[in-house]
C-alpha positions in Angstrom: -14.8 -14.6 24.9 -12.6 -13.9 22.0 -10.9 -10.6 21.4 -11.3 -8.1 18.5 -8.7 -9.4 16.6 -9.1 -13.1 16.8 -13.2 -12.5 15.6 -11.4 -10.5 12.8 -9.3 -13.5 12.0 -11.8 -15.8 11.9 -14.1 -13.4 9.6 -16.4 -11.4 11.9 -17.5 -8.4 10.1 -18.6 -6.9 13.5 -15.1 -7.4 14.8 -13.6 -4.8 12.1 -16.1 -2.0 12.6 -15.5 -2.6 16.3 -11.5 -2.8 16.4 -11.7 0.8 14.6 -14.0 2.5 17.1 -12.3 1.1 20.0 -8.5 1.6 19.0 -9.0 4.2 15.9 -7.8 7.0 18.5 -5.1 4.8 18.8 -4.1 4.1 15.7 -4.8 8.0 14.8 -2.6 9.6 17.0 0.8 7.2 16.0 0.1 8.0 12.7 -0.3 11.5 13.4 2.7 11.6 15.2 4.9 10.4 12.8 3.0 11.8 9.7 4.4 15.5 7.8 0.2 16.6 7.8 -3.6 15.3 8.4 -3.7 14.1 4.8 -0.6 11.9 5.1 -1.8 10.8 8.6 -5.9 9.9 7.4 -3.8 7.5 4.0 -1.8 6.0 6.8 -4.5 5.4 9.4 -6.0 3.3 6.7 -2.9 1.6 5.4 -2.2 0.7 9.1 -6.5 -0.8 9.7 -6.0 -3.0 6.5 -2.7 -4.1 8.3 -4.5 -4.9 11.0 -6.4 -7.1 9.2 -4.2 -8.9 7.1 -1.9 -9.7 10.6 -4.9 -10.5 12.7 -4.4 -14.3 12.3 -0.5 -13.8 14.1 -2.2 -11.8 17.3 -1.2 -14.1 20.6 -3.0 -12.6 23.8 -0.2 -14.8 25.5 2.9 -12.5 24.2 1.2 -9.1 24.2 -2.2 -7.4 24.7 -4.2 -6.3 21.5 -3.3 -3.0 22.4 0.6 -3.8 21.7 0.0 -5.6 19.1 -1.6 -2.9 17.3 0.4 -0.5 18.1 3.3 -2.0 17.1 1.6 -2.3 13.8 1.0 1.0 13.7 4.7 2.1 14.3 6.2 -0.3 12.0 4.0 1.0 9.3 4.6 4.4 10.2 8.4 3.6 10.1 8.2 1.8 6.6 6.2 5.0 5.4 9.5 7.2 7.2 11.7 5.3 5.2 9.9 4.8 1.9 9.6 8.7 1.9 13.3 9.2 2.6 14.1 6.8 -0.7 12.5 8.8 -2.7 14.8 11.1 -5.1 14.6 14.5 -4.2 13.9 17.1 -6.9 16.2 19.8 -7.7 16.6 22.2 -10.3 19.9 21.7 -12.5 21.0 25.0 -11.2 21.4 23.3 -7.6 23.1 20.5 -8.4 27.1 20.4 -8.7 30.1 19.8 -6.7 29.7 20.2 -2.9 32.6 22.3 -1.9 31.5 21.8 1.7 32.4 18.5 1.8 29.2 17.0 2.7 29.4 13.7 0.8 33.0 12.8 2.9 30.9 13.1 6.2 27.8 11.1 5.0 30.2 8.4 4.1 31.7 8.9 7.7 28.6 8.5 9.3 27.3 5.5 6.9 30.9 3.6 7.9 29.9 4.5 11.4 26.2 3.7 11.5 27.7 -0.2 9.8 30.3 -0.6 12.6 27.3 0.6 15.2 24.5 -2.2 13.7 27.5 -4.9 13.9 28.4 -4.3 17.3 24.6 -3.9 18.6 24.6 -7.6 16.7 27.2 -8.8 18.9 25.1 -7.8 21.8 23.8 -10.5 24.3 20.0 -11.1 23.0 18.2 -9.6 25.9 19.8 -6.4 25.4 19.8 -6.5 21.7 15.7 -7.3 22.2 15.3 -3.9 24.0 17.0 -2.0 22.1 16.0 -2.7 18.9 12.5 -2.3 20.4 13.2 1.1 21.7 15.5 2.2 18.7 13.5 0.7 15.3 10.2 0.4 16.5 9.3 3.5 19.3 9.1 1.9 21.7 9.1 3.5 25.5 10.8 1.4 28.6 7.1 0.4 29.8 6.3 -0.4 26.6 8.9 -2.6 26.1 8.4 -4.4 29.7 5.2 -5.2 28.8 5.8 -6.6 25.9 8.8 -8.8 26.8 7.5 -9.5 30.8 10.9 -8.4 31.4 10.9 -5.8 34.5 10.9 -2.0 33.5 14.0 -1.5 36.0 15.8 -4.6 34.0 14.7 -3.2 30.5 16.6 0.4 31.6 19.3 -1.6 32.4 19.4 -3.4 29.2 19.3 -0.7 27.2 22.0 1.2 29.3 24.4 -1.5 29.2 23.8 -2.5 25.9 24.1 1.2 24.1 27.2 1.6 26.2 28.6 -1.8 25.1 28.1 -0.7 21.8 29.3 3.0 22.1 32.8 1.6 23.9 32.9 -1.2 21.1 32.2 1.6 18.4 35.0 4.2 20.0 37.9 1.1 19.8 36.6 0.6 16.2 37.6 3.7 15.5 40.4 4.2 17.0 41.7 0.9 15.5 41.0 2.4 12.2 42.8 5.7 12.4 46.0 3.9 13.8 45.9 1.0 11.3 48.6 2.0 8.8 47.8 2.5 5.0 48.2 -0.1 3.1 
């Protein structure tokens, strides 16, 4: 028998109004996890379904349940909404803006400098552990989670991320350190 989402790939009307009643709690609470109120959650639940949809041609029962697969759909979304909302220019009256005598800017460029060094050195990662983490870091993900999705052991996965974040936090702290006894040029 076919799942949900391969009936929905191949056009099965059936299939859609099915996939919602069986994972619409699903898909509801992720988005209302992540969303700022019920409004922003209900436009996201549906941006997420036609998602769904478009993506249910790349579903592989053989890499991850249909379960997974949709919620990691629904995270990523959720995530690209995060982001998108975060882009968006803020607005102030002209009264608030000016010079930031707290020095704000200098430690948001600190942390920008840092947050590069951090993405290059999780890069430099061995793959397994670069896998996990970015699965647990970008998209959500919890340990089980991540086991099931990559058949990798939940005991290895907890080591994988262990490792890897300290790898990268060592790596980071040299960086660092290197910089601030580099003379000026």
């Amino acid at each position: 028998m076919s799942s949900i989402l391969e009936r929905i790939a191949n056009g099965d009307g059936s299939a859609v109004a099915e996939c919602m009643d069986q994972y619409g709690g699903l898909v509801w609470s992720i988005a209302r996890r992540f969303a700022t109120d019920t409004a922003d959650a209900e436009d996201a639940v549906q941006e997420i379904f036609v998602t769904i949809w478009k993506n249910a041609g790349k579903f592989n029962p053989s890499i991850a349940s249909e379960k997974t697969f949709l919620a990691m759909i629904a995270r990523r979304r959720m995530i690209d909404r995060l982001r998108k909302a975060d882009r968006r220019p803020k607005l102030t009256a002209f009264a608030d803006e000016g010079p930031d005598p707290s020095g704000d800017q200098h430690v948001r460029m600190e942390r920008s400098v840092e947050a590069s060094l951090a993405a290059r050195h999780l890069q430099a990662l061995k793959p397994e552990q670069r896998q996990v983490i970015e699965l647990s870091v970008y998209y959500g993900m919890s340990h089980r989670e991540i086991s099931e999705q990559t058949e990798i052991p939940i005991g290895t996965v907890k080591s994988h991320i262990f490792r890897g974040l300290a790898a990268v936090r060592q790596n980071l702290q040299d960086s660092l350190a290197n910089r601030l006894e580099a003379p000026a040029s």
